[in-house]
MMTF fields as JSON, N, C-alpha, C and O atoms, coordinates in Angstrom:
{
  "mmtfVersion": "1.0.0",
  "mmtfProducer": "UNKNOWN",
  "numBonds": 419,
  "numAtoms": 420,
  "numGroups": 105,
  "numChains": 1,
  "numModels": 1,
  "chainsPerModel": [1],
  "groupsPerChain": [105],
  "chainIdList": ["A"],
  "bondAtomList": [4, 2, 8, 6, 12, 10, 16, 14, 20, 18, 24, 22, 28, 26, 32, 30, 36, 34, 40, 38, 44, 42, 48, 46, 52, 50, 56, 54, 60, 58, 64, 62, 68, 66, 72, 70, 76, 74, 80, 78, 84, 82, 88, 86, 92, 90, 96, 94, 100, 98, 104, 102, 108, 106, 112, 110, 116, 114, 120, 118, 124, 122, 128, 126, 132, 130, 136, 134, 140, 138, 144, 142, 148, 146, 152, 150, 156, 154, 160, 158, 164, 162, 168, 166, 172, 170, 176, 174, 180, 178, 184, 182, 188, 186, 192, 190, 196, 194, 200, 198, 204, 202, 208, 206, 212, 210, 216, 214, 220, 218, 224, 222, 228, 226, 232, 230, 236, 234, 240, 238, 244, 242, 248, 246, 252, 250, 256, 254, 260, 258, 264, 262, 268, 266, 272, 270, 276, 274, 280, 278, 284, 282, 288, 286, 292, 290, 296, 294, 300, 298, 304, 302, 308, 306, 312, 310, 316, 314, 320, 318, 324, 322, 328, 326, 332, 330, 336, 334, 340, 338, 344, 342, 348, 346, 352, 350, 356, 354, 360, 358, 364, 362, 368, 366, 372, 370, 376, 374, 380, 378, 384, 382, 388, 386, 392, 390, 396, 394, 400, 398, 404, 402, 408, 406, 412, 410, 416, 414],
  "bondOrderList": [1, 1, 1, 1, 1, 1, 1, 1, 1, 1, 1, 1, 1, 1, 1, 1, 1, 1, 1, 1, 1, 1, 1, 1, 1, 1, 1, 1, 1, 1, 1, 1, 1, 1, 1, 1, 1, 1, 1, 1, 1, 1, 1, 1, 1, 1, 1, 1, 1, 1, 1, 1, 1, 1, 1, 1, 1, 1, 1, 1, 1, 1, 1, 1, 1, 1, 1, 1, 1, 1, 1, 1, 1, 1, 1, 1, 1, 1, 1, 1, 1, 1, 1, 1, 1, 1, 1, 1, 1, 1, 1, 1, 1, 1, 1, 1, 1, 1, 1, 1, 1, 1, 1, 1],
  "groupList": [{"groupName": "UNK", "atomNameList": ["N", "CA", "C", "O"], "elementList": ["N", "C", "C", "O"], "formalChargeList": [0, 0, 0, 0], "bondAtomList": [1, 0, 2, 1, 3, 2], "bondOrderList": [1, 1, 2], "singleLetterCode": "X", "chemCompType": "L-PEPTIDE LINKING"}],
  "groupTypeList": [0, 0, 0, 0, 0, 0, 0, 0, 0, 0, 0, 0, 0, 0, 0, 0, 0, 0, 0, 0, 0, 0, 0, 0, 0, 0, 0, 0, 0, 0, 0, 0, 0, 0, 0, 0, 0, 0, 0, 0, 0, 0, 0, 0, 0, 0, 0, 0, 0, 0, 0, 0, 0, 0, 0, 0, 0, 0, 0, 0, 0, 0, 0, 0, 0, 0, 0, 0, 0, 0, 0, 0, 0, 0, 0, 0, 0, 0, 0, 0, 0, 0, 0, 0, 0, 0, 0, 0, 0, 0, 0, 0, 0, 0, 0, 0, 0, 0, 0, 0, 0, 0, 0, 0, 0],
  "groupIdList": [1, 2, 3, 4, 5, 6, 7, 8, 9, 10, 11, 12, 13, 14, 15, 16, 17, 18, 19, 20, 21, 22, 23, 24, 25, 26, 27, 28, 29, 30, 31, 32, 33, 34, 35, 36, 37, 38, 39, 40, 41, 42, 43, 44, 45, 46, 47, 48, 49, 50, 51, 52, 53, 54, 55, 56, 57, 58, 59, 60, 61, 62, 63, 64, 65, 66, 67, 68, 69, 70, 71, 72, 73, 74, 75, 76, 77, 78, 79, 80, 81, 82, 83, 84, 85, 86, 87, 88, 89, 90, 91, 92, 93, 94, 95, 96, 97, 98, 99, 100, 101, 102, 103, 104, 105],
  "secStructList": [7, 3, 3, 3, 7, 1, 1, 1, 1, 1, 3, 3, 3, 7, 7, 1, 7, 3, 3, 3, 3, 3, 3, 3, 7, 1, 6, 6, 2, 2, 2, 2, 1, 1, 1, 1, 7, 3, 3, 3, 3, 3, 3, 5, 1, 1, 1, 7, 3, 3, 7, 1, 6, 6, 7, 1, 7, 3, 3, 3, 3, 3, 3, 6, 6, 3, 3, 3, 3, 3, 7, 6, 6, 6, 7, 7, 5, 7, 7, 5, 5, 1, 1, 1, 6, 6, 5, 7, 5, 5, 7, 7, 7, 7, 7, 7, 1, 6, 6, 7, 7, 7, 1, 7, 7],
  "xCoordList": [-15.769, -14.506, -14.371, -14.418, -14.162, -13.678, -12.048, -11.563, -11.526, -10.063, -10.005, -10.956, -8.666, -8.339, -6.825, -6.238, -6.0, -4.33, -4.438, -5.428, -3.116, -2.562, -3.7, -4.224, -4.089, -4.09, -5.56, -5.897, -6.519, -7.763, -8.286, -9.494, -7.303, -7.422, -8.18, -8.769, -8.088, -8.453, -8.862, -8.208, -9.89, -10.911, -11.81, -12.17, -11.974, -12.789, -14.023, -13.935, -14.675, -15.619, -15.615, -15.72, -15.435, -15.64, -16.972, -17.438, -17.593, -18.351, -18.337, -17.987, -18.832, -18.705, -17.868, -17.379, -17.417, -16.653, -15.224, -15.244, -14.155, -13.036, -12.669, -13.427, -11.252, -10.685, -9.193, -8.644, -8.604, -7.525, -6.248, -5.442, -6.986, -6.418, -4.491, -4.386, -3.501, -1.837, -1.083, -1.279, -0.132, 1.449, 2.439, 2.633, 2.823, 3.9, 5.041, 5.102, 6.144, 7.536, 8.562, 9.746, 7.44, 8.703, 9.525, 9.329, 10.428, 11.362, 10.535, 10.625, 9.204, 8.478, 7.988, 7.829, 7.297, 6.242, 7.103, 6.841, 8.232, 9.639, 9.982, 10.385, 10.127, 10.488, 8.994, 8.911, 8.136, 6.703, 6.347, 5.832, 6.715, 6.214, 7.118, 6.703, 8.252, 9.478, 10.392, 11.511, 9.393, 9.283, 9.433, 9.139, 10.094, 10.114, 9.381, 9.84, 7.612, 6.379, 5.427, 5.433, 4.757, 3.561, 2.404, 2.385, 1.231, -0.32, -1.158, -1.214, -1.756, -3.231, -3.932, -3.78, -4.858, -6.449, -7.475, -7.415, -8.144, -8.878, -10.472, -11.348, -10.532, -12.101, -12.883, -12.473, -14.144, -14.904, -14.649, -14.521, -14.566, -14.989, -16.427, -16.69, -17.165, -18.566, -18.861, -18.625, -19.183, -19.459, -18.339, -18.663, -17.299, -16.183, -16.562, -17.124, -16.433, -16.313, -15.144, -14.592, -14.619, -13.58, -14.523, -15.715, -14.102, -15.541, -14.601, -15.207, -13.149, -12.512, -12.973, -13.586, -12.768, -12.344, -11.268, -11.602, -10.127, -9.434, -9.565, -8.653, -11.193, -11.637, -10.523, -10.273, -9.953, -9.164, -7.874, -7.475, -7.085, -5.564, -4.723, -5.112, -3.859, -3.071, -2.343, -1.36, -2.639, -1.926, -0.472, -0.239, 0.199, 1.831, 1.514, 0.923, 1.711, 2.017, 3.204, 4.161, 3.345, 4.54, 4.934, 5.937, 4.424, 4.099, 2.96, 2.101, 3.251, 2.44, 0.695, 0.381, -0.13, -1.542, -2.102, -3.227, -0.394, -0.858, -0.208, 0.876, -1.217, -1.018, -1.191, -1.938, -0.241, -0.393, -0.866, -0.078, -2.102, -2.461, -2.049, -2.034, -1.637, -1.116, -1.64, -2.249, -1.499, -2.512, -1.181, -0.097, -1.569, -0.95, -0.584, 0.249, -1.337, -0.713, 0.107, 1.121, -0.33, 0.719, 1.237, 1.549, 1.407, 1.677, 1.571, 2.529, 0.736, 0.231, 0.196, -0.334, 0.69, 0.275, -1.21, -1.473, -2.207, -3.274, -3.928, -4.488, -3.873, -4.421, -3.456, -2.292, -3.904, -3.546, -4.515, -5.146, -4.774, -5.628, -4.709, -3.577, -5.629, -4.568, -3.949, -3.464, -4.316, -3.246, -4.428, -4.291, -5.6, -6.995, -7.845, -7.892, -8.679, -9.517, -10.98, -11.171, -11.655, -13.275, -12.49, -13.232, -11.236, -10.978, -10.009, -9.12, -9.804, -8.985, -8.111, -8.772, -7.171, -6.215, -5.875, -5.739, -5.701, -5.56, -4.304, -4.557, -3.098, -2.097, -2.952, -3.574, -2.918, -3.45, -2.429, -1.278, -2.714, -1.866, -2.506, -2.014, -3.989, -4.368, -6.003, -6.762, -6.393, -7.938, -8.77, -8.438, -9.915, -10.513, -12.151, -12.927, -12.136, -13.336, -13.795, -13.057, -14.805, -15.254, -15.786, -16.644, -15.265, -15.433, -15.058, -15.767, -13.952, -13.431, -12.231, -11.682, -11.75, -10.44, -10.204, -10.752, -9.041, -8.238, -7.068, -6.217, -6.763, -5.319, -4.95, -5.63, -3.778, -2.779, -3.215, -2.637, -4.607, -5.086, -6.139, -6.885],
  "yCoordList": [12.144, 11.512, 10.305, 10.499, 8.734, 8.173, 7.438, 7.372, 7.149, 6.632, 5.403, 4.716, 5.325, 4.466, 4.226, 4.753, 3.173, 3.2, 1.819, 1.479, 1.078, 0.493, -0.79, -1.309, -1.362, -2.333, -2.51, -3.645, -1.74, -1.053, -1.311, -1.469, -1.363, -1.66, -0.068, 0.035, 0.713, 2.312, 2.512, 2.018, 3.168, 3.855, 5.242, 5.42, 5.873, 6.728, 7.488, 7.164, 8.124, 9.154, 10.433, 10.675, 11.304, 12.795, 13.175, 12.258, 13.804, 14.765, 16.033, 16.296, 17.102, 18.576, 18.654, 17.723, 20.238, 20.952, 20.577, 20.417, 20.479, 19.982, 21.404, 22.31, 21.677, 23.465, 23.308, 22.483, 24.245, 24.574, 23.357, 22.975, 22.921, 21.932, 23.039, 24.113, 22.336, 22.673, 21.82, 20.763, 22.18, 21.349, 22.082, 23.261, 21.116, 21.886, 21.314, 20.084, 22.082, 21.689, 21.705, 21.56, 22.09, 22.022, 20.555, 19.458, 20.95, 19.93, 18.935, 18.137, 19.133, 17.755, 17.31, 16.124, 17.915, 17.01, 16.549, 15.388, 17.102, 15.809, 15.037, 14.115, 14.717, 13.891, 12.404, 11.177, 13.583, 12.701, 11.667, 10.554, 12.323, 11.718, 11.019, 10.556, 10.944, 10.556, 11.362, 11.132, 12.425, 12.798, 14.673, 15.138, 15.496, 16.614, 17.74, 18.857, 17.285, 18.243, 17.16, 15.95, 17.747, 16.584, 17.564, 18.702, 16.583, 17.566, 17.187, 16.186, 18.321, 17.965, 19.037, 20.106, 18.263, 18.799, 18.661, 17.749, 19.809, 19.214, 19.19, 19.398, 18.964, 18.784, 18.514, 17.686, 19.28, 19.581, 18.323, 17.225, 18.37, 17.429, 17.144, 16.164, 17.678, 17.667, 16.75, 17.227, 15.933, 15.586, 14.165, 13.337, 13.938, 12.721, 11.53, 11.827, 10.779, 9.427, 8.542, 8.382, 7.747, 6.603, 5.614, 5.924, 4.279, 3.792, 2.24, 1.195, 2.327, 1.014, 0.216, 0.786, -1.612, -2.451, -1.652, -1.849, -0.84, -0.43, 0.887, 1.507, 1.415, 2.808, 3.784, 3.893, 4.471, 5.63, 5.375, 4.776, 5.956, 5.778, 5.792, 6.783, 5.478, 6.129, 6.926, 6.897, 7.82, 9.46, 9.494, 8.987, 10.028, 11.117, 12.341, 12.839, 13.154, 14.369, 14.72, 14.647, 15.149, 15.433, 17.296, 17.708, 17.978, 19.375, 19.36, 18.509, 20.416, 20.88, 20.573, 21.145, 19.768, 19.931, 19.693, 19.773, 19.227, 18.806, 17.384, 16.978, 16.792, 14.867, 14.532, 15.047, 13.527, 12.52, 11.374, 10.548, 10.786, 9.224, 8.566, 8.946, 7.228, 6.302, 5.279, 5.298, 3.77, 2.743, 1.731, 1.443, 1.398, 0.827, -1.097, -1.994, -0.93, -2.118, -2.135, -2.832, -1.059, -1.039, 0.15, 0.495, 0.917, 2.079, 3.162, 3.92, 3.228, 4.084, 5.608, 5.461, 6.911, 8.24, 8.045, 7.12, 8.483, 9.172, 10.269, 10.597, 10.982, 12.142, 13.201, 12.895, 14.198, 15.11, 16.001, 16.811, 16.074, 17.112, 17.926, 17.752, 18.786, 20.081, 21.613, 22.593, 21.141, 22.442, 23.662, 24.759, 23.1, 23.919, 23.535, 22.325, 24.328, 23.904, 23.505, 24.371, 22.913, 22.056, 21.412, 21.656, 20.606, 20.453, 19.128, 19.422, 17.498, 17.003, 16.714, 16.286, 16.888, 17.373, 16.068, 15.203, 15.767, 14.219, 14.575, 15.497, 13.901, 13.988, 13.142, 12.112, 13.571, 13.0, 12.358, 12.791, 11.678, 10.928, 10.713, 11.043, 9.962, 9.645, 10.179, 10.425, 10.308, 10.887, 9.971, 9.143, 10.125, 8.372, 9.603, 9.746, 10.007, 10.792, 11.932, 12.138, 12.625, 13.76, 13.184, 12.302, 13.697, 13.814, 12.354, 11.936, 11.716, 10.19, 9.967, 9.687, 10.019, 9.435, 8.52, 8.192, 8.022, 6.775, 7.201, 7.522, 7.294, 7.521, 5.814, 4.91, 5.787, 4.855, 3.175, 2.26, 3.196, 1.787, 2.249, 1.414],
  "zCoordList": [-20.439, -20.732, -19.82, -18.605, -20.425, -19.94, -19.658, -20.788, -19.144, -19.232, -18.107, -17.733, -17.692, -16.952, -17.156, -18.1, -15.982, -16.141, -17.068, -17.717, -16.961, -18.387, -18.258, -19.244, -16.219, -16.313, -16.243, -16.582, -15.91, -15.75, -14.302, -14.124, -13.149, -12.159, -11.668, -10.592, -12.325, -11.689, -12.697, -13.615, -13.01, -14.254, -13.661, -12.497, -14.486, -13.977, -15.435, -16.619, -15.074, -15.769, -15.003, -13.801, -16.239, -16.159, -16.429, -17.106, -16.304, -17.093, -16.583, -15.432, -17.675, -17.796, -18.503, -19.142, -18.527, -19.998, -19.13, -17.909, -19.841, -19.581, -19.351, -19.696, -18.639, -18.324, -18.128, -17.397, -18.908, -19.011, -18.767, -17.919, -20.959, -21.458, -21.758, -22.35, -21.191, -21.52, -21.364, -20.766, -21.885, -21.633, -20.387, -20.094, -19.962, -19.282, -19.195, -19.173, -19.128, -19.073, -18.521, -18.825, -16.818, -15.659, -15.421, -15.943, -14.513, -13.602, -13.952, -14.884, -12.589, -12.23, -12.676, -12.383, -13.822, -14.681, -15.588, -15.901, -16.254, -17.074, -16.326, -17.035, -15.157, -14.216, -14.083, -14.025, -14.096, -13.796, -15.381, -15.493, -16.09, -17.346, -18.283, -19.345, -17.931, -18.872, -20.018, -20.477, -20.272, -21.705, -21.103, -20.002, -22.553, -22.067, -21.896, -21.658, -22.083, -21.89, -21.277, -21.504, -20.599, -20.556, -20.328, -19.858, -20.919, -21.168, -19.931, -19.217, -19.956, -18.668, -19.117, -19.708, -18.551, -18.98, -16.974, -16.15, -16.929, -15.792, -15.626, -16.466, -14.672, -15.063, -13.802, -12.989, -13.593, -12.625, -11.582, -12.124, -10.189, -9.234, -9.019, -8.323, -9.39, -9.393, -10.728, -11.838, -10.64, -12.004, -12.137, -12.989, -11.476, -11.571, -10.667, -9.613, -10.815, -10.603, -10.753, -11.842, -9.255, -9.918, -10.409, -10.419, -10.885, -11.393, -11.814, -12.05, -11.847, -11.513, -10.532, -9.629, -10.431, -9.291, -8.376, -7.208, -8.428, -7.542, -6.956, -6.409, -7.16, -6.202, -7.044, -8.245, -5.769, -6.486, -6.165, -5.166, -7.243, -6.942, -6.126, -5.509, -5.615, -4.646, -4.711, -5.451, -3.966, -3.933, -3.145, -2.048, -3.763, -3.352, -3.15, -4.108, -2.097, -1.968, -2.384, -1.613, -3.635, -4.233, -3.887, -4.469, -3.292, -3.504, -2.047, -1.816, -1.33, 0.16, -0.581, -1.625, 0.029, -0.695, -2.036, -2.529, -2.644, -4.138, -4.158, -3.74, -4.77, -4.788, -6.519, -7.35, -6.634, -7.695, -7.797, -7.338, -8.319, -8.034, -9.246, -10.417, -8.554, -9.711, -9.306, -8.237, -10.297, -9.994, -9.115, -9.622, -7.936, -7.119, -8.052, -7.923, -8.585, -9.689, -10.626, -10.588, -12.009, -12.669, -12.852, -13.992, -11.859, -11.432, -12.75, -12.901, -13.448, -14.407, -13.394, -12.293, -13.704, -13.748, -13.714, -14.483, -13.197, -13.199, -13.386, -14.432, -12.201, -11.867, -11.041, -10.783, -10.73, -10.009, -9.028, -9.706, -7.823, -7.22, -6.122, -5.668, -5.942, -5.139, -5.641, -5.077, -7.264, -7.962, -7.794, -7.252, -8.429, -8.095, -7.3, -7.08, -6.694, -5.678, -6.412, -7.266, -6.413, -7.275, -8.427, -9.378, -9.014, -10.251, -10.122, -9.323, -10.702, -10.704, -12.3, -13.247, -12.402, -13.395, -13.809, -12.944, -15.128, -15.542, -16.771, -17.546, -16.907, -17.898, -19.279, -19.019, -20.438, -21.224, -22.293, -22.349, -22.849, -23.983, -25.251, -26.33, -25.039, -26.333, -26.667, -25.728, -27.945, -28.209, -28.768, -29.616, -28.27, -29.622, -29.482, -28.537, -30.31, -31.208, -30.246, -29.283, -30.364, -29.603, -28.394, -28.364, -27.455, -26.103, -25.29, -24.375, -25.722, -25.443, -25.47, -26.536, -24.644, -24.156, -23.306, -22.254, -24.063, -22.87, -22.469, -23.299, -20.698, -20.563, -20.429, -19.942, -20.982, -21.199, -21.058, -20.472, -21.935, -21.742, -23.442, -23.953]
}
């Protein structure tokens, strides 16, 4: 899986089997996403790469040990690490054929 934020200042590649693709519909993630569910999907640290001009996002500790990265430019949502330990968690939005995605670009 590849993606990246709106402005492609941060990009990254996945590979391996994606894990415990859901929605969720707490407080923070309606707060985090605008909207009243938002999806994530995660996916091995072994195997990821940032792979933008802007390295990796910049992280919020929103939660003791759990961080949100967003692109310090156009402050696009990113990622998430901390919730699981070997795994970074990505909010998804859009699909473009088997095994290809773009977040929000």
């Amino acid at each position: 899986m590849n993606g990246g934020c709106l402005c492609g200042n941060i990009r990254f590649s996945a590979t391996g089997d994606p894990d415990f693709p859901h929605l969720c519909s707490c407080e923070h993630c309606r707060r985090l996403s605008g909207a009243s569910v938002m999806s994530w999907v995660f996916f091995p640290e072994e195997g990821f790469e940032w792979t933008g001009p802007g390295g990796e996002p910049t992280w919020f500790e929103t939660f003791p040990q759990i961080c949100r990265g967003f692109c310090p430019v156009c402050g696009s949502s990113m990622a998430s690490k901390g919730d699981e330990a070997g795994l970074v968690a990505f909010g998804r939005s859009r699909r473009y054929g088997a095994g290809q995605a773009e977040l929000c670009r």
